[in-house]
C-alpha positions in Angstrom: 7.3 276.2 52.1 4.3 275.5 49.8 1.7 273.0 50.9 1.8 269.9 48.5 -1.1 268.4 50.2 -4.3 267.3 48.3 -7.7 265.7 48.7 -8.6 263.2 46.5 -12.6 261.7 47.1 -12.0 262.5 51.0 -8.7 260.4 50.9 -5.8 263.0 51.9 -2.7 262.6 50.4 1.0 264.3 51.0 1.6 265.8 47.6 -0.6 265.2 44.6 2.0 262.4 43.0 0.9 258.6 42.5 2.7 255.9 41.3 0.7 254.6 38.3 -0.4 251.0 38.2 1.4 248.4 36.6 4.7 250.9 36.5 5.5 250.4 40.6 4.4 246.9 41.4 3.4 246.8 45.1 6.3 249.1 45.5 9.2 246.7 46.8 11.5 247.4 44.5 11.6 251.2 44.7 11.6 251.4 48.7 15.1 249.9 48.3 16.1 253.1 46.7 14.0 255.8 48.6 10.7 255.5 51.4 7.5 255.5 49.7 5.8 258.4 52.2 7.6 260.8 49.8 4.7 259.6 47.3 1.1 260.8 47.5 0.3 257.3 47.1 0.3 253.7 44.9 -2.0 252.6 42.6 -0.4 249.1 42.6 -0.4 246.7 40.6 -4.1 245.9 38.4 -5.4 242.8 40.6 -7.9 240.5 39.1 -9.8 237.7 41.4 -7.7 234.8 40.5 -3.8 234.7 39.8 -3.1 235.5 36.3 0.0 234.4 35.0 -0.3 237.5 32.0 0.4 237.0 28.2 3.6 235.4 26.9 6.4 237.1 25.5 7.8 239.4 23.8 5.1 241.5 25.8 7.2 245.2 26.0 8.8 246.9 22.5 10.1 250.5 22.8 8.7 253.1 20.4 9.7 256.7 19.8 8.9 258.5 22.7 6.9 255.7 24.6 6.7 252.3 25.4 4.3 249.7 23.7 3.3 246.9 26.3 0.8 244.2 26.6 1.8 242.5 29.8 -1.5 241.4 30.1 -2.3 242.0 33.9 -0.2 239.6 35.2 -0.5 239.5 38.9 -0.8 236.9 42.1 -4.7 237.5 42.5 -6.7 239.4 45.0 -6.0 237.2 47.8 -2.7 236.6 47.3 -2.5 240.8 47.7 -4.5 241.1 50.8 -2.6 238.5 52.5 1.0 239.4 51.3 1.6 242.4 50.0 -1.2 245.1 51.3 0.1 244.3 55.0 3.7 245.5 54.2 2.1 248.6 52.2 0.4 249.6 55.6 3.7 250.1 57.2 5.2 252.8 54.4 3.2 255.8 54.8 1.4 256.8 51.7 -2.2 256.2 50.4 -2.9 253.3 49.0 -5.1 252.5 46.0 -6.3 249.1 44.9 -6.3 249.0 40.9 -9.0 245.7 40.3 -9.5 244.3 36.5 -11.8 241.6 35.8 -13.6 239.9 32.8 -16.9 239.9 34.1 -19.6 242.3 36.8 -19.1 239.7 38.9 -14.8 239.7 39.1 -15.1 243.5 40.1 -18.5 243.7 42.4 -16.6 240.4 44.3 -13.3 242.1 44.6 -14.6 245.4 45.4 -16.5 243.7 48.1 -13.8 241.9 49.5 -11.4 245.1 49.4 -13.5 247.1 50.7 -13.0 245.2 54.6 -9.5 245.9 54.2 -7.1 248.9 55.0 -6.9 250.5 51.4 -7.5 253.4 50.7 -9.1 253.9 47.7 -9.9 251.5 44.7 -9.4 252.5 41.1 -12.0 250.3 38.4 -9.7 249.5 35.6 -12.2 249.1 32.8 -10.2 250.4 29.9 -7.1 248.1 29.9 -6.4 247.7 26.2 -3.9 244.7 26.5 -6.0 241.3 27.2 -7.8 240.1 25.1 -11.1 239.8 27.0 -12.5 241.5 29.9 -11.6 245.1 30.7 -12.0 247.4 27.5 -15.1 246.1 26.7 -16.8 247.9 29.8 -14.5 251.3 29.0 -15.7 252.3 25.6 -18.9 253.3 25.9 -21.6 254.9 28.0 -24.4 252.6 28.6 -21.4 250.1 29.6 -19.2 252.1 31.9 -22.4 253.7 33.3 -23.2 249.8 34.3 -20.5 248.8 35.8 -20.2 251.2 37.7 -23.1 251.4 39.5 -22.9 247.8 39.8 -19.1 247.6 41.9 -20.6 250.9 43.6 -23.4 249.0 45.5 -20.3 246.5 46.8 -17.9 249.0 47.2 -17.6 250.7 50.5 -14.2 252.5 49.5 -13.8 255.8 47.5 -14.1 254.8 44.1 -12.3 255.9 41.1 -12.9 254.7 37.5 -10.0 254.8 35.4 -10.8 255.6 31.8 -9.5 254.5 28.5 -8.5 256.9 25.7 -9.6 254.5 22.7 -12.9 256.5 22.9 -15.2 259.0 20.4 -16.3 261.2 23.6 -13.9 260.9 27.1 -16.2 263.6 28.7 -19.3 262.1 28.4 -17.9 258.9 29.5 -16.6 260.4 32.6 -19.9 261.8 33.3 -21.5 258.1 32.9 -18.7 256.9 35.6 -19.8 259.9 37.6 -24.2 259.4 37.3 -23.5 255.9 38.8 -21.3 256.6 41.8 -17.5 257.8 40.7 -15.9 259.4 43.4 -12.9 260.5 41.1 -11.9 259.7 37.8 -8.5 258.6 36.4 -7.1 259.0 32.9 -5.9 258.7 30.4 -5.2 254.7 30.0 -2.8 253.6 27.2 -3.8 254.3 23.6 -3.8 251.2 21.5 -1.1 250.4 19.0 0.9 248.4 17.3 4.9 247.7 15.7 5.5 245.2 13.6 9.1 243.6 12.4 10.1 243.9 9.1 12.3 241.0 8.8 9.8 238.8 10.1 6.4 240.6 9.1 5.4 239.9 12.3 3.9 242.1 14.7 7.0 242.6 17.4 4.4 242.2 20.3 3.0 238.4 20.5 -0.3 239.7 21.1 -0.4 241.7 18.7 -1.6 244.9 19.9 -0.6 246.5 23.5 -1.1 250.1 25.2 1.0 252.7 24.1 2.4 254.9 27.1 5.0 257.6 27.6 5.7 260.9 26.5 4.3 260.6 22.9 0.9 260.6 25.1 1.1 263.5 26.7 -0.7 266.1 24.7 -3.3 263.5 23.9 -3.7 263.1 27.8 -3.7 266.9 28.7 -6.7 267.5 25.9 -8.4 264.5 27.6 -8.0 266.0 31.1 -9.0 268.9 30.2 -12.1 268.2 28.4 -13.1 266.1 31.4 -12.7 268.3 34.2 -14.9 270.7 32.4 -17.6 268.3 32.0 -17.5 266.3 35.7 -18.1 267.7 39.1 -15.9 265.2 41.0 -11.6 264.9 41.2 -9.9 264.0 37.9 -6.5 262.2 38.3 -3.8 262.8 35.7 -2.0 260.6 34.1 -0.3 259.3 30.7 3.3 260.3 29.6 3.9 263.1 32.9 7.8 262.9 33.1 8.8 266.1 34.6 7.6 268.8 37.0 6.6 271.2 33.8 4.3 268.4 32.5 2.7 267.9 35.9 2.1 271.4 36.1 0.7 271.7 32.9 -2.2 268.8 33.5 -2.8 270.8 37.0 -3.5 273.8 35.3 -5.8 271.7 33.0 -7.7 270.7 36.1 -6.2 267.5 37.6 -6.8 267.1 41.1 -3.8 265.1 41.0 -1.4 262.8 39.4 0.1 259.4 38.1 3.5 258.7 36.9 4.2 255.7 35.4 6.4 254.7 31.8 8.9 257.9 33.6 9.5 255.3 36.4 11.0 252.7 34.3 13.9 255.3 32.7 14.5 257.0 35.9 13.2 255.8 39.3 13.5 259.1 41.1 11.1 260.9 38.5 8.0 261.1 41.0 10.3 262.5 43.9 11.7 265.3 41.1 8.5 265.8 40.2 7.9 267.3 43.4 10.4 269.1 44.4 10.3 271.0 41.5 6.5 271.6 42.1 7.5 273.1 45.5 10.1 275.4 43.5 7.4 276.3 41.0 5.2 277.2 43.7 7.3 279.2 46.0 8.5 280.7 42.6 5.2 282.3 41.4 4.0 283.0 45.3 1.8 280.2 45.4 0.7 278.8 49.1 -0.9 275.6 48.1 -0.4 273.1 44.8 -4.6 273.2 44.7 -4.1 276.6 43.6 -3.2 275.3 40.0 -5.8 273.0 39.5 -7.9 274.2 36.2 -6.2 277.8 36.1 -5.5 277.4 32.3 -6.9 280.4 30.4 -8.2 279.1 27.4 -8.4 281.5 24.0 
């Protein structure tokens, strides 16, 4: 049987699969319907250092393809995490990967610090969420700011660090290479790509604020160029994610040199995708005579 095992910035994990944040929660909800230890890990929820009750509705529109959302990081605070949920994610046997957003240096060098005495695994910088309307994508879009941040959580942040990086950008590689000068140890992407529906009864935009992240299979090519281009350019692990719905599309953004991988929009039309998504890795695998899943990683042959 093929070995689905991966190291991602020293953290092992069972099989290259993550649940993407803000698609799994803290995971409650699916470990009614199967036990999380079939996942490489979580990326739960985006945390931010105080409660945040999130923007008002409607916050979620369907578009072809994809999803349009601008939830707006709603979640019970850092605290509220490290008290209540992280000790139940202890118990369920997969890595687990704090996802922090903030508005200002100081939000993400104070919850990287306090994170950083707990169990977790890893903790993913979300710098690039394109759905509030402060904080977040201001430090994700260019160099000089992404490079800042993240050598400023990196001094408070004793956990492997990952910066997750938003699409909405002229250059992702050099980006990732700012995220990687100042201390990455892996970097995630794509984010959502920013967009927009509007109603044409009411010549409003359908989404009350305004704008939100576009996610889902529409992405996917987007994200695989992205991944691509980045992996080329950094020397530490790239994590795939943005519109992977089926083992072909997680082998594709393998071959264009993930490490490894989030679901996420997939989750929401069929719960079960992730664990799919791995057994028909392991078929690929045994299929072409391949021992290992790190076997694929940045094999495509380019023209």
């Amino acid at each position: 049987m093929a070995d689905l095992s991966v190291e991602l910035a020293g953290v092992t994990l069972s099989n290259p699969i993550i649940a993407a944040s803000g698609t799994f929660g803290f995971g409650k909800e699916y470990a009614q319907l199967y036990s999380l230890r079939e996942l490489g890990g979580i990326s739960c929820k985006g945390i931010t250092l105080k409660e945040r009750p999130g923007n008002p509705p409607p916050r979620i529109a369907e578009t072809p393809s994809g999803i349009l959302n601008a939830v707006g990081l709603q979640n019970p605070g850092v605290e509220h995490f490290i008290t209540e949920d992280l000790p139940w994610l202890q118990t369920q046997g997969t890595a687990i990967i704090a996802n922090i957003a903030g508005n200002t240096p100081e939000d993400y060098c104070a919850m990287a610090q306090r994170l950083s005495d707990t169990p977790v695994d890893m903790i993913e910088l979300n710098i690039s969420c394109p759905n509030v309307k402060e904080g977040g994508v201001q430090f994700g879009t260019s160099c000089a700011s992404v490079a800042a941040i993240t050598k400023q959580v990196r001094r408070f942040c004793k956990k492997p660090l990952m910066v997750k990086l938003s699409p909405n950008v002229a250059d992702i590689a050099e980006i990732a290479k700012a995220a990687e000068s100042e201390g990455a140890d892996a970097v995630s992407l794509i984010n959502t790509l920013t967009g927009m529906r509007i109603d044409i009864e009411t010549g409003r935009p359908i989404l009350r604020n305004n704008t939100g992240g576009l996610s889902g299979p529409a992405v996917f090519p987007v994200a695989v160029r992205m991944v691509w281009q980045v992996a080329n350019a950094v020397r530490i692990p790239v994590v795939g994610m943005g519109g992977v719905s089926s083992w072909q599309d997680a082998v594709e953004m393998l071959m264009a040199g993930a490490t490894a991988l989030q679901v996420g929009t997939a989750l929401f039309a069929d719960p079960y995708a992730p664990l799919k998504i791995c057994r028909g890795l392991e078929e690929y695998l045994e299929r072409k005579g391949l021992r290992s899943v790190r076997e694929l990683t940045g094999t495509v042959q380019t023209w």
